[in-house]
MARLOKOL-27895 format. One record per atom (N, C-alpha, C): x, y, z; residue in three letters. Coordinates in steps of 0.2 Angstrom, whole numbers, plus 2048, in hexadecimal, padded with zeros to 3 digits. Each point is the difference from the previous one (the first is absolute). Layout:
N
XYZAla ...
This chain:
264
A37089B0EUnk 8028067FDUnk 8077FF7FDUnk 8008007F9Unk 8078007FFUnk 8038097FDUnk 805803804Unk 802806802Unk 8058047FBUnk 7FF8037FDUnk 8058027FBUnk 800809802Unk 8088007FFUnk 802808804Unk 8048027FCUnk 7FF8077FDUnk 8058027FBUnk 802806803Unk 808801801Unk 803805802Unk 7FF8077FAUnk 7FF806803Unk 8028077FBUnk 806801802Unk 8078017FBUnk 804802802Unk 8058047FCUnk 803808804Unk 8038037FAUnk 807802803Unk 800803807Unk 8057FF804Unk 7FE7FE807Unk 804802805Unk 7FF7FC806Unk 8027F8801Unk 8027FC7FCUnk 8017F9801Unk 8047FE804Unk 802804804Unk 8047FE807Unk 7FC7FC803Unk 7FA803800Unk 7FB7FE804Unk 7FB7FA800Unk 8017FF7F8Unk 7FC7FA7FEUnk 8027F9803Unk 8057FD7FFUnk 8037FB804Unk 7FC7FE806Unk 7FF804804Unk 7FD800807Unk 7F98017FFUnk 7FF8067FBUnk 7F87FE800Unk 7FD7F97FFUnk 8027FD7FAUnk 7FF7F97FEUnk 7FF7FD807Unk 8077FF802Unk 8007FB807Unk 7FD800804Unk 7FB805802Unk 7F9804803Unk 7FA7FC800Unk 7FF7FE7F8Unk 7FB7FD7FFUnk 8017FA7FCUnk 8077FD7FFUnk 8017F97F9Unk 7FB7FA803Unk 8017FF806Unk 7FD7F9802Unk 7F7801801Unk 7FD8087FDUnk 7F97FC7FEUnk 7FE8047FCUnk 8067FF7FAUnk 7FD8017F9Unk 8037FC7FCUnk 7FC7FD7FAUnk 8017FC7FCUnk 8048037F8Unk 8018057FFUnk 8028007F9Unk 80380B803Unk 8068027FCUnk 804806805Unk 8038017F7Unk 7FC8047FDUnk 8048047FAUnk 801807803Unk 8068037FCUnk 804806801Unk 8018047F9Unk 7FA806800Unk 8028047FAUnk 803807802Unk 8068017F9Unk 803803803Unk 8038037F9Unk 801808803Unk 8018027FAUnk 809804800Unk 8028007F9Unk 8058067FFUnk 8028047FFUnk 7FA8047FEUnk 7FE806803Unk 7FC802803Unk 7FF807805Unk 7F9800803Unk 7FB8047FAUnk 7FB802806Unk 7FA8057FCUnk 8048057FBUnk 805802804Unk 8048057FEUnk 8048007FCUnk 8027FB800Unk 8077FF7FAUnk 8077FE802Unk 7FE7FF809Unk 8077FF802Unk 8017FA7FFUnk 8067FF802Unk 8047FA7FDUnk 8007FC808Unk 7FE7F7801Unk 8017FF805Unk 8067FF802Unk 8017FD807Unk 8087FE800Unk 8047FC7FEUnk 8067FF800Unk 8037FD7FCUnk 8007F7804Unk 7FF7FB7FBUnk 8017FA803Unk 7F97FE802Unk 7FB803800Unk 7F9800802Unk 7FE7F67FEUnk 8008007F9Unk 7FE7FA800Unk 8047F9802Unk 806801800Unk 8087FC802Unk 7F9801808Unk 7FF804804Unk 7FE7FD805Unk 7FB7FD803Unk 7F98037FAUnk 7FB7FB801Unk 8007FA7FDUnk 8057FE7FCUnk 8027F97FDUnk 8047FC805Unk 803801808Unk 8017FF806Unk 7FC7FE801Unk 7FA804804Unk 7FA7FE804Unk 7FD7FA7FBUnk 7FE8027FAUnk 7FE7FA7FDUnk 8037F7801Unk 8068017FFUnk 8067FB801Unk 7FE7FD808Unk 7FE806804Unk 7FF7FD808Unk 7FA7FF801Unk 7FB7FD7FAUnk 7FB800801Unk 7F9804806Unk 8048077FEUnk 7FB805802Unk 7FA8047FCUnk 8037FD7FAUnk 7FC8057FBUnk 8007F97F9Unk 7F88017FEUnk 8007F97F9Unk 7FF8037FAUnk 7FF808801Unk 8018007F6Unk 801808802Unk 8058047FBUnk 803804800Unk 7FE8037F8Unk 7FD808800Unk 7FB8037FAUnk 804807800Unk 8018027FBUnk 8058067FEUnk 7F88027FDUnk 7FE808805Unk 7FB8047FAUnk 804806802Unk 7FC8037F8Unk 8038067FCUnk 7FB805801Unk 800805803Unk 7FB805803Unk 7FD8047F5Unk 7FD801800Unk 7FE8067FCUnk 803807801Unk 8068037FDUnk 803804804Unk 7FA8097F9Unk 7FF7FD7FCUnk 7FC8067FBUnk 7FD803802Unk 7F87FF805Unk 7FB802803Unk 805806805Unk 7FD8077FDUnk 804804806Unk 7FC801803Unk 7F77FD800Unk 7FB803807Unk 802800806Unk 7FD804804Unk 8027FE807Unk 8007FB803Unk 7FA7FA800Unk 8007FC800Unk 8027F87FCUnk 8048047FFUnk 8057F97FAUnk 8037FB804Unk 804802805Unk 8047FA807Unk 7FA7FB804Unk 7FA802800Unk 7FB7FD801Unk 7FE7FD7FDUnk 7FF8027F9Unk 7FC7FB7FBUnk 8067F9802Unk 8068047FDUnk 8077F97FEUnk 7FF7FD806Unk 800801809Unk 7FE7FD804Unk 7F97FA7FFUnk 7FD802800Unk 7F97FF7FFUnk 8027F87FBUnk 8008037FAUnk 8027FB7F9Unk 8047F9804Unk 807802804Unk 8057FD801Unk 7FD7F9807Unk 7F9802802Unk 8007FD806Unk 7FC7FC7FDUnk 7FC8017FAUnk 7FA7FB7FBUnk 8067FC7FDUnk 8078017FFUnk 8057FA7FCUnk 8007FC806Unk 800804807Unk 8037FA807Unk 7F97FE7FFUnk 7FB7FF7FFUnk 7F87FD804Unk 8017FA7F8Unk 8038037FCUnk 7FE7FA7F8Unk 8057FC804Unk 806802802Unk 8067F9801Unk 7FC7FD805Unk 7FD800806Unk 7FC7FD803Unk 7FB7FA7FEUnk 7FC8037FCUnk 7FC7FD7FBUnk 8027FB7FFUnk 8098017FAUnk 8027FC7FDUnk 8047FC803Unk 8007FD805Unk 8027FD805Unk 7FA7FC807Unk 7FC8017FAUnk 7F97FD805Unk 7FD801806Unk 803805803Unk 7FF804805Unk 7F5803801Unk 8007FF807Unk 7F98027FFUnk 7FD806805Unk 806802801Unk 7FF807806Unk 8088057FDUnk 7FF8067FFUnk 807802800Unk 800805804Unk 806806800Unk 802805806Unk 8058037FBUnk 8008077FFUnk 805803800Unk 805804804Unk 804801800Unk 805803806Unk 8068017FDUnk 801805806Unk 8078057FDUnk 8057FE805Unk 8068037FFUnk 8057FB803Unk 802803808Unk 7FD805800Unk 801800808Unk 7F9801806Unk 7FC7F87FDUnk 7FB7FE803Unk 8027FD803Unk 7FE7FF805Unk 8027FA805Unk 7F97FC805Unk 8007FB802Unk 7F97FC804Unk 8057F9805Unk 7FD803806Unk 8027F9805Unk 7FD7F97FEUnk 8017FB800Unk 7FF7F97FEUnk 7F87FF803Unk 800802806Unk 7FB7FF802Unk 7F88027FDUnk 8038077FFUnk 7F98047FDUnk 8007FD7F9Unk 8058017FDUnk 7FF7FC7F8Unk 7FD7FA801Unk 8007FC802Unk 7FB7FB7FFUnk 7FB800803Unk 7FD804804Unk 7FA803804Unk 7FF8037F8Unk 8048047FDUnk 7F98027FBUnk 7FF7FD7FBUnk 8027FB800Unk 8017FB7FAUnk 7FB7FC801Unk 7FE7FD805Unk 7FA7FD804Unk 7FB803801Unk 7FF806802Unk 7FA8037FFUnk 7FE8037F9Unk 8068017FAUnk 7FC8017FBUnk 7FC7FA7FCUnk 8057FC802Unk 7FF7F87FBUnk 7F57FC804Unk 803800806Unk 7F97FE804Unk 7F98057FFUnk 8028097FFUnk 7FA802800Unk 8008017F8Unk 8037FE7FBUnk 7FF7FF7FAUnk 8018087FCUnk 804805803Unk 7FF807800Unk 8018007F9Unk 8028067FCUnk 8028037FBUnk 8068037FFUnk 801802807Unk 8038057FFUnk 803803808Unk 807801800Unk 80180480AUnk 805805800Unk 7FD802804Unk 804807800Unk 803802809Unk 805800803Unk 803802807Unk 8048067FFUnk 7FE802808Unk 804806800Unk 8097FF800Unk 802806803Unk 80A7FD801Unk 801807802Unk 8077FE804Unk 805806804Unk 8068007FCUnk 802807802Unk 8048027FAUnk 8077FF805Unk 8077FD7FEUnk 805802802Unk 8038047FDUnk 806800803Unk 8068057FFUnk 8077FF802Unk 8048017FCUnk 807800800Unk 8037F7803Unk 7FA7FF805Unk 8017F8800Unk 7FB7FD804Unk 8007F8800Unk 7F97FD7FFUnk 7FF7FE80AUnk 802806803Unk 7FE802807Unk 7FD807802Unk 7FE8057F9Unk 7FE807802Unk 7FD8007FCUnk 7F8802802Unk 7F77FF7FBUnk 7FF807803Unk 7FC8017FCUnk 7FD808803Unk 7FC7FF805Unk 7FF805803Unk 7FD800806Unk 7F98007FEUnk 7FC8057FDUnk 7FB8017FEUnk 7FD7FB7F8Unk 7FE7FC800Unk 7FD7FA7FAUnk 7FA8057FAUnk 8027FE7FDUnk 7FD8017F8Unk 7F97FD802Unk 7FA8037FBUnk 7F97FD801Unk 8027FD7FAUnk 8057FD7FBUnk 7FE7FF7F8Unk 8017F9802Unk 7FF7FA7F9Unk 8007FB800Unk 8067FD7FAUnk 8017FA800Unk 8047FD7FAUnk 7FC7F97FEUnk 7FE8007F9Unk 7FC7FE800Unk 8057F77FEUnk 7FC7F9804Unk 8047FC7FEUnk 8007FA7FCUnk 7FC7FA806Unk 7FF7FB7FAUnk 7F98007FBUnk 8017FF7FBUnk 7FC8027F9Unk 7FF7F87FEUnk 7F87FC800Unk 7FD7FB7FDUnk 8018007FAUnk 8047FC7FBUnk 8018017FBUnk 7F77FD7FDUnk 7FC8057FDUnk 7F97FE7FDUnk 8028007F8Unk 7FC7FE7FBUnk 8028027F9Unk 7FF807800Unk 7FF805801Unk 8008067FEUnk 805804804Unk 8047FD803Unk 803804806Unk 8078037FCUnk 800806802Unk 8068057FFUnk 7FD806804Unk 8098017FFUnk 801809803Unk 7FB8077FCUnk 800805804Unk 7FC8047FBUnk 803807803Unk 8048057FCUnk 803806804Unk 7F8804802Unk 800801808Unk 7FB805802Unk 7F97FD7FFUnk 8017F9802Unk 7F77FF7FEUnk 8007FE808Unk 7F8801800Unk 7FB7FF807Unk 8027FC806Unk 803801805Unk 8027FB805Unk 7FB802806Unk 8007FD805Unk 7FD801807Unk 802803804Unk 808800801Unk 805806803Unk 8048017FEUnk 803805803Unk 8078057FCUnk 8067FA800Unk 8027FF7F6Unk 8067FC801Unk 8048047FCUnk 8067FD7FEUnk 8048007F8Unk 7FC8027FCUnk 7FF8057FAUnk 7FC8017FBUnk 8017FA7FDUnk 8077FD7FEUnk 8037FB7FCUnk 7FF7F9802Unk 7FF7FF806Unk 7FD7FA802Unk 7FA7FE801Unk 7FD8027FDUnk 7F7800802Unk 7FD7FB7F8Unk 7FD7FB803Unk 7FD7FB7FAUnk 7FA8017FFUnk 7FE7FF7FBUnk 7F77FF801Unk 7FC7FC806Unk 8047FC802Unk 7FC7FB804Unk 7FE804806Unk 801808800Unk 7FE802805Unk 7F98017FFUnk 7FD7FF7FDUnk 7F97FE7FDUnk 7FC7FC805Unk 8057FA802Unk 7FF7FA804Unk 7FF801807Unk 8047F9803Unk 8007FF806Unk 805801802Unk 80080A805Unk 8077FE801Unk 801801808Unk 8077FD803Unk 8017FE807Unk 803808800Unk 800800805Unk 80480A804Unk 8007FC806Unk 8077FF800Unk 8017FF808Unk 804805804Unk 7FF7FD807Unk 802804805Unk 808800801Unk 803805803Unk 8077FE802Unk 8027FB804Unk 7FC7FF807Unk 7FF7FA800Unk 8007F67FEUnk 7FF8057FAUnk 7FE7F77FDUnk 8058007FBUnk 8048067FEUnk 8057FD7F8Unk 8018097FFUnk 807803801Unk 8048057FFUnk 8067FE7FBUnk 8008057FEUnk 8058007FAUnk 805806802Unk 8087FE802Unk 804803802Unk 8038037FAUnk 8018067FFUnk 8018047FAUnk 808804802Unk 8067FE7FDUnk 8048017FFUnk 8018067FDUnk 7FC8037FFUnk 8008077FBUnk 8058057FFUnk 805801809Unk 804805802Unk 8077FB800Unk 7FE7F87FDUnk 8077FF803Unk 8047FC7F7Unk 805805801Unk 8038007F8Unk 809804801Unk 8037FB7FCUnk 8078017FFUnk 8018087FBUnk 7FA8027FDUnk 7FF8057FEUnk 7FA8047FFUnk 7FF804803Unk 7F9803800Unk 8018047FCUnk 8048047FEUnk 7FF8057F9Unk 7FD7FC7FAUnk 8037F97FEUnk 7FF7FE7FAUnk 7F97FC802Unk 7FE7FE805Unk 7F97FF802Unk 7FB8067FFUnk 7FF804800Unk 7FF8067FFUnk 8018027F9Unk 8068007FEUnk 7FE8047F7Unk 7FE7FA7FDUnk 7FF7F9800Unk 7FB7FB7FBUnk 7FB800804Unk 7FC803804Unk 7FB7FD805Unk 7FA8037F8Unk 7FB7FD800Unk 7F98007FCUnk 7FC809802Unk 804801806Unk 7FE807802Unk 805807800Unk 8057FE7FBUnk 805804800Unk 7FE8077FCUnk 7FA8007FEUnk 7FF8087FEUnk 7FD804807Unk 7FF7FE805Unk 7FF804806Unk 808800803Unk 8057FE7FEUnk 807802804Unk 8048057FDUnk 801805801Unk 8058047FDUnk 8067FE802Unk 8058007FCUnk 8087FF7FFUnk 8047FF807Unk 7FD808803Unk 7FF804806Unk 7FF7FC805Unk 7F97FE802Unk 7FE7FC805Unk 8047F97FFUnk 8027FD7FCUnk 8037FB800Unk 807800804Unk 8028017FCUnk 806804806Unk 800803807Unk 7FD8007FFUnk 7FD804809Unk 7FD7F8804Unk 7FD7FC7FEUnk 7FC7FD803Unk 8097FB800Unk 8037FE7F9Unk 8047FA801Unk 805802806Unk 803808801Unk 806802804Unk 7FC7FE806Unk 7F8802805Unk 800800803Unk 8007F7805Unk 7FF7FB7F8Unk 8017FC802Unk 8067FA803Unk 8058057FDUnk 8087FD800Unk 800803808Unk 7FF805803Unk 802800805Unk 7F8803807Unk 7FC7FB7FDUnk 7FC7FF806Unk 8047FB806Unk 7FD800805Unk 8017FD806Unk 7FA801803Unk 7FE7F9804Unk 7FA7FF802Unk 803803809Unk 7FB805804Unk 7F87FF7FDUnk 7FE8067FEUnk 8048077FBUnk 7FD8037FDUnk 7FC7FD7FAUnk 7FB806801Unk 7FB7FE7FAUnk 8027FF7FBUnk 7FC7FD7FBUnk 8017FD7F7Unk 8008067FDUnk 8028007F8Unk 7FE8057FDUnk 7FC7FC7FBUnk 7FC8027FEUnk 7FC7F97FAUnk 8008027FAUnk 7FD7FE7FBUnk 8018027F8Unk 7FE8077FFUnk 7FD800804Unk 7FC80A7FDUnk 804805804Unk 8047FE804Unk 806805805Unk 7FA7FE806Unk 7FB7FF802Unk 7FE800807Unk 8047FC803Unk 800803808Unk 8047FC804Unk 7F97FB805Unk 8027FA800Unk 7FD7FB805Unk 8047FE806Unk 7FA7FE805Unk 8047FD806Unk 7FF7F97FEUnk 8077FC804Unk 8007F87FDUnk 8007FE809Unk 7FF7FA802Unk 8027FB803Unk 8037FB800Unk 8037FD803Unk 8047FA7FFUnk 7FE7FA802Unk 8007F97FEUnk 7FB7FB7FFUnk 8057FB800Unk 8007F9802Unk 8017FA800Unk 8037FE7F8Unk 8047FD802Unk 8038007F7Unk 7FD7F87FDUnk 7FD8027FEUnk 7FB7FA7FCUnk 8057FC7F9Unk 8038057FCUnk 8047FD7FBUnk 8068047FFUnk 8057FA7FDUnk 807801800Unk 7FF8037FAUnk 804806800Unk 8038047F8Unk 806803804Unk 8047FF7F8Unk 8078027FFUnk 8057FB806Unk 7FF7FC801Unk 8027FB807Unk 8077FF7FFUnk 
């Protein structure tokens, strides 16, 4: 298996450096698409590229892709489509770099060494299609998961076949990313257990959750309102009250063995 992983990335890069470091030692090819503006129009931050042009220098990252969303489409689903589009340019640089399994991922995914190559082994040996794992959702830091787990999945390494690509909203076997779902779910695909390969989701953990929030792909479900309400009450939580999460629910969390260094 030669591994090829292309980062989604619009804000949150705090996080990416670490991510990377999670899994570099077993993958073979680490492209970073990244854009200038988001779905929205926002503008990213400043020095963006001056930073992933570091990581690349410290050989964390092999080839650096500037995409340009479609900002015309005012459908609802237009940040999907651009998501969708943006993750078929990461599976072409894969491709084009000889790669013969890819993976998408956002940059506050994270996988212990161990399990990453556990599923690198069982895809490559049972000749899959296609895998998909569950994951626990953190918060404000990468020792608080929610207490109660999500049934959804993240769907992740992808056999590059000659027909293979993204498809917004086509047929999968379990609930994933509408965005990340390929045809190959047609195939042979692994669903593994938490047991076997977890994907630690850094979702709540950001230097800025308002602006995670207004470019998120979902930002027509947030009013202005709740944005604000959810960022305030995350400047001043303390554990072990409960989370407030994207929709204003509040969750209980637990605290948990610190598996990765961020912000160190």
């Amino acid at each position: 298996m030669k591994l090829g992983v292309a980062y989604n990335l619009f804000d949150g890069e705090e996080l990416i450096e670490y991510s990377i470091k999670s899994i570099r030692n077993n993958v073979d090819f680490i492209s970073v698409l990244y854009q200038e503006v988001s779905y929205h129009g926002v503008k990213c931050s400043e020095g963006l590229l001056d930073f992933l042009l570091e990581l690349k220098n410290k050989g964390l990252i092999d080839e650096i892709y500037l995409f340009e969303p479609d900002l015309n489409d005012t459908s609802g689903d237009n940040p999907q489509f651009n998501e969708t589009l943006k993750r078929n340019v990461g599976l072409e640089l894969s491709k084009k770099n000889g790669c013969t399994h890819h993976m998408t991922i956002d940059v506050d995914e994270f996988y212990t060494d161990e399990q990453f190559k556990r599923m690198k082994s069982i895809m490559e040996e049972g000749d899959f299609d296609s895998g998909a794992v569950q994951h626990c959702q953190y918060y404000k830091d990468s020792i608080y998961i929610l207490k109660n787990k999500e049934n959804e999945y993240v769907a992740t390494i992808e056999k590059i076949n000659p027909d293979t690509q993204y498809v917004f909203q086509v047929n999968y076997p379990v609930p994933v990313d509408p965005t990340r779902k390929t045809n190959n779910g047609n195939g042979r695909v692994k669903i593994f257990n938490r047991d076997e390969v977890e994907m630690h989701h850094m979702s709540f953990v950001r230097k800025d959750i308002k602006g995670k929030l207004s470019s998120s792909t979902s930002r027509r479900y947030f009013s202005d309102e709740l944005i604000n309400k959810v960022d305030e009450y995350y400047k001043n939580w303390t554990y072990p009250n409960k989370v407030m999460w994207a929709g204003g629910n509040l969750l209980e969390v637990i605290e948990v063995p610190r598996l990765f260094e961020i912000y160190k």
